[in-house]
TORKOL-301767 format. One record per residue: residue number from 1; residue in three letters; y, z, x of N, C-alpha, C in turn. Coordinates in Angstrom, 2 decimals. Layout:
BEGIN
  resi  resn      n_Y      n_Z      n_X     ca_Y     ca_Z     ca_X      c_Y      c_Z      c_X
   NUM   ala        Y        Z        X        Y        Z        X        Y        Z        X
...
end
This chain:
BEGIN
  resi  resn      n_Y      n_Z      n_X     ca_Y     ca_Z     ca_X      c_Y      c_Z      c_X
     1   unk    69.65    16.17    53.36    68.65    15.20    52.96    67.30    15.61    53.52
     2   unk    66.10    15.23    52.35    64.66    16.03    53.22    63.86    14.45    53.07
     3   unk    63.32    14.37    54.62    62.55    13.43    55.21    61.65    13.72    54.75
     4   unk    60.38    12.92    53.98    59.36    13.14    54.10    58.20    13.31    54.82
     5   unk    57.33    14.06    55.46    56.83    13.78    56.21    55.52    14.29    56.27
     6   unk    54.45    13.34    56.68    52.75    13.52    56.04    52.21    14.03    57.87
     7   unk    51.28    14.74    57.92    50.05    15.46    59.07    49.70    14.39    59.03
     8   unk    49.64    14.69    60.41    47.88    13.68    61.38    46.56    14.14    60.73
     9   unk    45.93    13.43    60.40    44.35    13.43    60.32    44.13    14.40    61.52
    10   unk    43.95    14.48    62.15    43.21    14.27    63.46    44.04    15.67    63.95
    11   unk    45.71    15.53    64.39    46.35    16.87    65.33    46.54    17.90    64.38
    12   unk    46.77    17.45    63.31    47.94    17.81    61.92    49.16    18.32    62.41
    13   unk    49.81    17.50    63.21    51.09    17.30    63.60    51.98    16.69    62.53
    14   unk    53.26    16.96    62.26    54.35    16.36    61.27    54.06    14.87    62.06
    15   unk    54.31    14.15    60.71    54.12    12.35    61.23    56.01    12.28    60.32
    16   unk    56.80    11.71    61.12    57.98    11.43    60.40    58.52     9.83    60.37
    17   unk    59.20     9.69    59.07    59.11     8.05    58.98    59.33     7.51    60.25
    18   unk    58.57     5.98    60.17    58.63     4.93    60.97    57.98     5.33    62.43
    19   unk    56.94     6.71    62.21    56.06     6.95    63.20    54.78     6.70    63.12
    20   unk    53.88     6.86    63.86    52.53     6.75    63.50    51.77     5.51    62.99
    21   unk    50.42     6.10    62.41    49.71     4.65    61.53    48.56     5.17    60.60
    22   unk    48.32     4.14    59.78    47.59     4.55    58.30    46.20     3.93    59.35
    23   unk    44.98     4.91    59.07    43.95     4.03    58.77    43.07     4.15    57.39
    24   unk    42.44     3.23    56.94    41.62     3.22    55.85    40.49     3.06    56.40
    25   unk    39.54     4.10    56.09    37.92     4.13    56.13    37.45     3.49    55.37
    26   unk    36.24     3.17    55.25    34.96     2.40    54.52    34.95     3.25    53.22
    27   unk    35.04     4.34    53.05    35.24     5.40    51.96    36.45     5.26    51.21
    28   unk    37.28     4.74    51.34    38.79     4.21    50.99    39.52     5.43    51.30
    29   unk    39.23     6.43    51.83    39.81     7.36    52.48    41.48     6.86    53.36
    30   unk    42.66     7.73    53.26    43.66     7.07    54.30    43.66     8.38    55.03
    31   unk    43.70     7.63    56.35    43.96     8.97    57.67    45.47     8.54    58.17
    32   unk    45.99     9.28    58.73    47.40     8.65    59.25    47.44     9.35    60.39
    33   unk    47.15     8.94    61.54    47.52     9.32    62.95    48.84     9.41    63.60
    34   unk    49.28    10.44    64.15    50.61    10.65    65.16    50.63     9.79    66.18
    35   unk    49.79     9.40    66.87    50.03     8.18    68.12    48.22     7.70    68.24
    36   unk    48.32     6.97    69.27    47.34     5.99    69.89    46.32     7.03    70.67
    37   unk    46.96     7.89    71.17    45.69     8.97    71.41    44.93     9.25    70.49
    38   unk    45.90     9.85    69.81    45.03    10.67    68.53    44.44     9.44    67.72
    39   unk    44.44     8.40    67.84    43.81     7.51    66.87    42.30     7.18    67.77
    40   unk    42.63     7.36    69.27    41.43     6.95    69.24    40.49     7.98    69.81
    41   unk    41.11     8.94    70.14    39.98     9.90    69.56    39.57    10.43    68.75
    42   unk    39.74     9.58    67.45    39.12     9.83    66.43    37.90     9.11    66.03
    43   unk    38.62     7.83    66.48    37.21     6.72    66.41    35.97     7.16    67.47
    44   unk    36.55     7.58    68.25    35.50     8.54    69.59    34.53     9.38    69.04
    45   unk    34.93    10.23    67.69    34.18    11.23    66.81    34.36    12.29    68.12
    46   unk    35.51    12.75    68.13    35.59    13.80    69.25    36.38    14.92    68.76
    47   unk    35.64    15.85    68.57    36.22    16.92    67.20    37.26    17.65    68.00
    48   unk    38.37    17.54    67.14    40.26    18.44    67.50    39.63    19.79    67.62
    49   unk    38.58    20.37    67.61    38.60    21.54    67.48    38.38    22.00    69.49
    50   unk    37.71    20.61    69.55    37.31    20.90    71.15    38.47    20.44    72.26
    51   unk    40.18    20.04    71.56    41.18    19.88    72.08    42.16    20.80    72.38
    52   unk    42.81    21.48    73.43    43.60    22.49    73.20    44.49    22.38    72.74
    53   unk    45.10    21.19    72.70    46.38    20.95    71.98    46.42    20.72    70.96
    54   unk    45.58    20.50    69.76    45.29    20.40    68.62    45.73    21.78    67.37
    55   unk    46.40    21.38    66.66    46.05    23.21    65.57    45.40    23.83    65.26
    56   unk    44.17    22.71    65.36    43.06    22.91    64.48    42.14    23.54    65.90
    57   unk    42.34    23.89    66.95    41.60    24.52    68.49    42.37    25.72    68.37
    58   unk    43.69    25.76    68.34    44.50    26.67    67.98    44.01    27.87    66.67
    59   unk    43.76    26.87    65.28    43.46    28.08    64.76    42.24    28.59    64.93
    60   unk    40.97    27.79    65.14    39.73    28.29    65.81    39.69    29.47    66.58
    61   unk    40.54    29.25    67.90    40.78    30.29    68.71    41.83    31.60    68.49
    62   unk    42.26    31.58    67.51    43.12    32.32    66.71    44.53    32.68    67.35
    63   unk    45.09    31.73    67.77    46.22    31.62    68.50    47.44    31.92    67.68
    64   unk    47.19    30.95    66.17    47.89    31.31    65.36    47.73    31.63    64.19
    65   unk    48.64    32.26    63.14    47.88    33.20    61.94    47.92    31.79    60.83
    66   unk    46.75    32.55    60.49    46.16    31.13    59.41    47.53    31.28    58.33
    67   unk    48.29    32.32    57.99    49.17    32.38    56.88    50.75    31.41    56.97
    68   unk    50.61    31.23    58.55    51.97    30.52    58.73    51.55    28.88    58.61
    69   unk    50.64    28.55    58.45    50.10    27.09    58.16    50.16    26.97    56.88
    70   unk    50.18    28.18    56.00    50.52    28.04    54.24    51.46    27.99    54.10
    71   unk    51.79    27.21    53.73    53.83    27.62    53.15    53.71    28.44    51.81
    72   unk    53.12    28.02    51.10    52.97    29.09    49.62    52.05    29.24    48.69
    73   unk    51.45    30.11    48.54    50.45    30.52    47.54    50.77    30.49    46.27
    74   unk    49.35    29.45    45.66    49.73    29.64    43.98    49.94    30.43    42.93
    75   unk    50.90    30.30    42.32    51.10    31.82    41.11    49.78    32.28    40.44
    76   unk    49.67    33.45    40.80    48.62    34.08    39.54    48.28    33.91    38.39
    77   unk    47.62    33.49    37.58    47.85    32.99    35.67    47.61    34.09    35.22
    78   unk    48.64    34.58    34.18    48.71    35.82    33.50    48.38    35.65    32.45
    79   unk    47.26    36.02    31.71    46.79    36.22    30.78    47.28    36.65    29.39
    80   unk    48.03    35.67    28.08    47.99    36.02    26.76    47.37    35.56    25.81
    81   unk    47.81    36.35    24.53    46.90    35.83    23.34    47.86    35.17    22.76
    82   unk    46.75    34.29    21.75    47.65    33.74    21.03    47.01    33.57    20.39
    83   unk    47.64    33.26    18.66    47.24    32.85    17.33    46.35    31.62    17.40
    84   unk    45.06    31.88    17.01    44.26    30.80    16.88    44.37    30.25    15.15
    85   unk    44.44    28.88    14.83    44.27    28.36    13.47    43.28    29.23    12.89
    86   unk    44.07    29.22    11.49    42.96    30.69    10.54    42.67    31.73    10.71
    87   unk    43.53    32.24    12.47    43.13    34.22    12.69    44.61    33.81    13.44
    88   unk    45.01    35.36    13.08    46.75    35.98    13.39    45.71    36.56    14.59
    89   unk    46.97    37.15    15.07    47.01    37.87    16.40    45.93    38.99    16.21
    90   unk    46.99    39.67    15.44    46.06    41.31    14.34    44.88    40.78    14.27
    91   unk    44.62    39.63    13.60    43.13    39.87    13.19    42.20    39.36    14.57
    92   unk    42.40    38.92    15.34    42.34    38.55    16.87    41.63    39.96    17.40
    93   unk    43.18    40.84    17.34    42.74    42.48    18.16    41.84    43.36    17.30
    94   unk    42.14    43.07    16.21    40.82    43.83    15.68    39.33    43.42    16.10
    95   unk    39.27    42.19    16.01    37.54    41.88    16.20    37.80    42.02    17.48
    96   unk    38.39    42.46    18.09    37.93    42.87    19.96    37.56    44.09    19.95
    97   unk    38.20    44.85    18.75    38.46    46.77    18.94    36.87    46.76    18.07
    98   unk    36.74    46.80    17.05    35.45    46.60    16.49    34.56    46.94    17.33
    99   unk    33.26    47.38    16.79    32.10    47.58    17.80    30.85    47.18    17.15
   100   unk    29.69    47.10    17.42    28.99    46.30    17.60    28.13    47.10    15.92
   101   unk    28.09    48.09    15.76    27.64    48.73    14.52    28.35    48.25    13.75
   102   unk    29.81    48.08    13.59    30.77    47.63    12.51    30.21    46.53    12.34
   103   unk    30.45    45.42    13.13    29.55    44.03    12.73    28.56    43.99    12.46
   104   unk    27.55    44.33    12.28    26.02    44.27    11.89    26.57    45.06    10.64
   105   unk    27.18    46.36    10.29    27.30    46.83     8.91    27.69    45.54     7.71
   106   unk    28.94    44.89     8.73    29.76    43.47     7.72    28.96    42.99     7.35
   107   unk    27.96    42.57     8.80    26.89    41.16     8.41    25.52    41.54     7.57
   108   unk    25.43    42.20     7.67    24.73    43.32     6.53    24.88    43.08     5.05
   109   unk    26.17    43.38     5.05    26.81    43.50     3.41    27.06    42.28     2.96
   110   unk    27.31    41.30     4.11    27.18    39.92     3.36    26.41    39.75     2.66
   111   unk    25.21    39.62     3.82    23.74    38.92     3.26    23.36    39.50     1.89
   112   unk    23.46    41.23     1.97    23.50    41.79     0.83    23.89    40.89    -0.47
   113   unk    24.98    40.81     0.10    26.02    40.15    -1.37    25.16    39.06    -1.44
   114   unk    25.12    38.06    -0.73    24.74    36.71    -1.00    23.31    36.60    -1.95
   115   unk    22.51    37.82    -1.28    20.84    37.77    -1.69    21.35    37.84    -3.36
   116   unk    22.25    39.37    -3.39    22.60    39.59    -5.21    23.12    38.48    -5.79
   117   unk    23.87    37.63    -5.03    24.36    36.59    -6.16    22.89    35.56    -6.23
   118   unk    22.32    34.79    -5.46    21.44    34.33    -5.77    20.24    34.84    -6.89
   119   unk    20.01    36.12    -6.38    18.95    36.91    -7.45    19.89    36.54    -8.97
   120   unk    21.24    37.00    -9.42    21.97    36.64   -10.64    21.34    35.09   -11.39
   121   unk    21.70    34.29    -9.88    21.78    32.83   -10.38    20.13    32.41   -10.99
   122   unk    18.93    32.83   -10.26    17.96    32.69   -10.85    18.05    33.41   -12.09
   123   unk    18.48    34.25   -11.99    18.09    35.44   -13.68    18.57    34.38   -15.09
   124   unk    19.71    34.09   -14.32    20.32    33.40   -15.20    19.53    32.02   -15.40
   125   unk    19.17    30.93   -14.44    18.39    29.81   -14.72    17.11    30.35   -15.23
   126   unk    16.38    31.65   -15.44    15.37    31.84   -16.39    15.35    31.91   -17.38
   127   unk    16.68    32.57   -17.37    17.15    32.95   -19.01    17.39    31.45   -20.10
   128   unk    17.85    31.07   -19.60    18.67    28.81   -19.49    17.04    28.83   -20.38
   129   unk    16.42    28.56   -19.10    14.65    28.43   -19.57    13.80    28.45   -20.59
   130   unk    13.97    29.70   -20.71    13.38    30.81   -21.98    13.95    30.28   -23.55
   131   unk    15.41    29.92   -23.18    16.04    29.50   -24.25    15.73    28.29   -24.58
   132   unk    15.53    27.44   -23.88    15.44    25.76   -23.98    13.64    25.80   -24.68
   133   unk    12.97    26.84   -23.65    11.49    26.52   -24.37    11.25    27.24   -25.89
   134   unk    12.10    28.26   -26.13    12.04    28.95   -27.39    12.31    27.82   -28.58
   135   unk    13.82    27.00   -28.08    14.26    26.12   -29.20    13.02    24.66   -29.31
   136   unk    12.55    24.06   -28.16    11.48    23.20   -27.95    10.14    23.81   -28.53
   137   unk     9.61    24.94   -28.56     8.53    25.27   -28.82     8.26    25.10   -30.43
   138   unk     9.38    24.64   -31.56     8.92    24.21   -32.81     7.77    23.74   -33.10
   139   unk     7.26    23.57   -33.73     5.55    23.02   -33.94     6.48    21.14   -34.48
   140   unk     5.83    20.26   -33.50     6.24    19.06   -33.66     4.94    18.33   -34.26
   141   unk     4.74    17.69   -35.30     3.55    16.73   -35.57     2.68    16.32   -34.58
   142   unk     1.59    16.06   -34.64     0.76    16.48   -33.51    -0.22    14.91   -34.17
   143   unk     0.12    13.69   -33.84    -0.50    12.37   -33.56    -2.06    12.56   -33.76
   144   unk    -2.95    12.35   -34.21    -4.08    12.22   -34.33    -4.42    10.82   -33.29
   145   unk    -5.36    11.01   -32.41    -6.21    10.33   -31.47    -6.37     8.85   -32.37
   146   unk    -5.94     7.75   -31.82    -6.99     6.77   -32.31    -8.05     6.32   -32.16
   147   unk    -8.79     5.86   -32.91   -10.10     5.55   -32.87   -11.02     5.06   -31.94
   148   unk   -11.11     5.05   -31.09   -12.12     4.19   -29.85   -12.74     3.33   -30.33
   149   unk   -12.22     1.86   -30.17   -13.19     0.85   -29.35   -13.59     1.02   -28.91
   150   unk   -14.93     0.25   -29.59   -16.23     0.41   -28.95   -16.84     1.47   -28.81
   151   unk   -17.64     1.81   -27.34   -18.21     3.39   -27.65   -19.40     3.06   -26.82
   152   unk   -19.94     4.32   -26.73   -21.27     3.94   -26.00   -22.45     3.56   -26.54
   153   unk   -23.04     2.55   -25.53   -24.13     1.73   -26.20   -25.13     2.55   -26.46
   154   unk   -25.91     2.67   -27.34   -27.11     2.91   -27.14   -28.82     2.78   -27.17
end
């Protein structure tokens, strides 16, 4: 069976059930002290580092190796790819392998393309044009002005 058991604020000594005491700071901070010493030299503001019996004087003074206070270091994150929505893997490693001329050639040939289709689409709405004013341009009766009222005095 494994006891749980939380550090002193203050010694960072194992605190094991039904030892010690919680305090709560103004910060809502919880400290949990190993005994009545250590609690009140804390309220004292009397830094563990200037205690010999403390870990924390201990590791200062390098008594003991900072690595045996770790129990275990976090795993490394290993790095993969993965399929993003709308690009496979392949097409992933290619635009990494690519170089910087290839893209400007692509983006190039777009615009290319795009400018030619637009240039088409006007040719074509002139042409639309040409046709509409050719069939409109009939000679339509041409209203004679009416007469003016009135006129200038003279």
């Amino acid at each position: 069976m494994v006891t749980k058991t939380e550090l002193c604020a203050f010694s960072e000594q194992k605190i094991y059930p039904g030892r010690g005491r919680r305090f709560a700071g103004k910060d809502g901070k919880q400290h949990n002290f190993f005994s009545n010493k250590v609690r009140k030299l804390y309220h004292q503001r009397i830094k563990p580092v200037k205690l010999t019996w403390t870990l924390a004087w201990r590791r200062f003074n390098k008594k003991i190796k900072i690595d045996e206070l770790q129990k275990r270091r976090t795993k490394r994150t290993t790095r993969i790819q993965k399929a993003i929505v709308g690009l496979s893997l392949d097409d992933i490693k290619r635009r990494k392998a690519e170089t910087k001329e290839d893209r400007d050639k692509k983006i190039d040939a777009a615009a290319k393309e795009v400018k030619e289709r637009k240039v088409k689409q006007m040719q074509a709405k002139k042409a639309d044009k040409a046709k509409q004013t050719k069939a409109t341009n009939v000679q339509k009766p041409v209203k004679s002005a009416p007469a003016a009222k009135g006129g200038k005095r003279k």
